[in-house]
N, C-alpha and C positions, 0 to 999 in steps of 0.2 A: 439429564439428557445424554442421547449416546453421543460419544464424540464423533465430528462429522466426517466423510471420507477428505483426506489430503488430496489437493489436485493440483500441488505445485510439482516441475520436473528441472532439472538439472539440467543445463548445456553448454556444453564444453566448447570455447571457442581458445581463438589465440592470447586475447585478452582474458582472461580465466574465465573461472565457473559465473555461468548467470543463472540466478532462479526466476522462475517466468512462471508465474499464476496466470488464468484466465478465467471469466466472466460474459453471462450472458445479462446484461441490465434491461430489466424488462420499463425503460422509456427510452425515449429519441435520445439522437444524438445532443443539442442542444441541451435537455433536464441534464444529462450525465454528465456534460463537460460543468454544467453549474453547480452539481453536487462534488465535485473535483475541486473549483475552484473558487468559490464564491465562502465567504466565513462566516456565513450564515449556516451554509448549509456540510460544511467539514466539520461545524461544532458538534455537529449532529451524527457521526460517527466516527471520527480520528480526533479532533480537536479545532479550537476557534485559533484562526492568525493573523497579526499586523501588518502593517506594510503596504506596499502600492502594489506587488504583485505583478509585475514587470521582470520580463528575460532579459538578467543580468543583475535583478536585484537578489536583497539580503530581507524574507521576510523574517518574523520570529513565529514559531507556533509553539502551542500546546496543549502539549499530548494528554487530553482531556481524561482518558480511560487507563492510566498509569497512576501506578501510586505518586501520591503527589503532586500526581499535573503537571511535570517540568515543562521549562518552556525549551525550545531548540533552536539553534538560528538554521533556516534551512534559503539555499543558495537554487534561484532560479536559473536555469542553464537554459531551459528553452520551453517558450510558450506560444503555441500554436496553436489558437482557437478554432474551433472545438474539436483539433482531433490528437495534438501531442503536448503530452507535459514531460519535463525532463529534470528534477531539481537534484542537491547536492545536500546532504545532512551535514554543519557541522559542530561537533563536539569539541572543545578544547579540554574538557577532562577527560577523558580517554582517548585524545587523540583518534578518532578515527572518524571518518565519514562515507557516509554510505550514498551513494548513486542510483538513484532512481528513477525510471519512468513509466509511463502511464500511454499508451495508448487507445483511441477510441477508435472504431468502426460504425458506422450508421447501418445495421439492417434492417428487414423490412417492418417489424412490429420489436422490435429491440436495439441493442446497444451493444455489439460487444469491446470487450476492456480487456487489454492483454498489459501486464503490471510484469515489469522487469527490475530487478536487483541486478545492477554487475558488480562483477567480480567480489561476489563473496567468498565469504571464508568457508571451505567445505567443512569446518572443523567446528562451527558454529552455526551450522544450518539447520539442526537438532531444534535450536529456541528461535533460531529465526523465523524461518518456515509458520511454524505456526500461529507464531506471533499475527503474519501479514495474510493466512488463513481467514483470523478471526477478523483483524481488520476489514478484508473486503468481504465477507460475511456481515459485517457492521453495516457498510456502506450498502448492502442488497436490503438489508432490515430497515437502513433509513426511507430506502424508494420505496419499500413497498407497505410499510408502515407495520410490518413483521415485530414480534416481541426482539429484544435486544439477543447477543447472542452471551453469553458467560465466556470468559475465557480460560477457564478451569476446565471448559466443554474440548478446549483446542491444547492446552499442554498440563500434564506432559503428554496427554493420550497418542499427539500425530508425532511427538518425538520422535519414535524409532522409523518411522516412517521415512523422514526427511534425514533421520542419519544415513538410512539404507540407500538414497541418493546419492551420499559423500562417498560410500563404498569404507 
């Protein structure tokens, strides 16, 4: 398969660089906020996770389509049903956690999904980028019941792509 076009962009705010993908999910608001958050249906493109799933808790997930399946403790910062998710990655072997959220919009025959990273590393946006490409590329393929997507399809192909964001 050809690799697909990149549709992440760079924005520079006070708090540093955010990368912000968007998404047009062809179902309601409701199916998308439950393909978000329900562990039935994240097993089915990001990975299955524990926990009560409560703003302020600690669930555990994992990373179903990585080598080895790690599991990661990921920190809910805020849950808004059905239109904002906002959690916390974190890792204590390499020290670093990543900031995430997810919002939904209801329109008239779809969904759209605007997916924010702050303050990345413009220095690592190269493997980032396409990483969360394939990812919500996954999550389009679980709704629509689309073949899976390869992730050989997204790096390194959209690489230069997402470095030429970092400048």
């Amino acid at each position: 398969m050809a690799t697909p076009t990149p549709t992440g962009r760079l924005v520079s705010t006070e708090a540093g660089q955010h990368l912000i993908l968007e998404r047009s999910l062809p179902v309601g608001l409701q199916e998308a906020w439950t393909s978000l958050t329900d562990a039935e249906h994240t097993a089915k493109w990001i990975g299955r996770w524990e926990g009560n799933g409560h703003a302020g808790e600690t669930i555990r997930l994992q990373l179903g389509f990585e080598d080895d399946a790690p599991w990661a403790d990921v920190r809910i910062i805020v849950c808004e049903a059905p239109n904002r998710l906002r959690v916390v990655t974190l890792d204590a072997e390499v020290n670093t956690a990543w900031d995430l959220a997810v919002e939904l919009t209801e329109g008239t025959a779809s969904t759209d999904l605007v997916f924010t990273m702050y303050s990345v590393d413009p220095s690592a946006v190269g493997e980032i980028g396409p990483g969360w490409e394939y990812y919500l590329d996954q999550l389009m393929a679980s709704l629509t019941g689309a073949p899976m997507p390869a992730f050989e399809d997204y790096y390194p192909g959209q690489q230069e792509y997402y470095r030429s964001l970092a400048g």
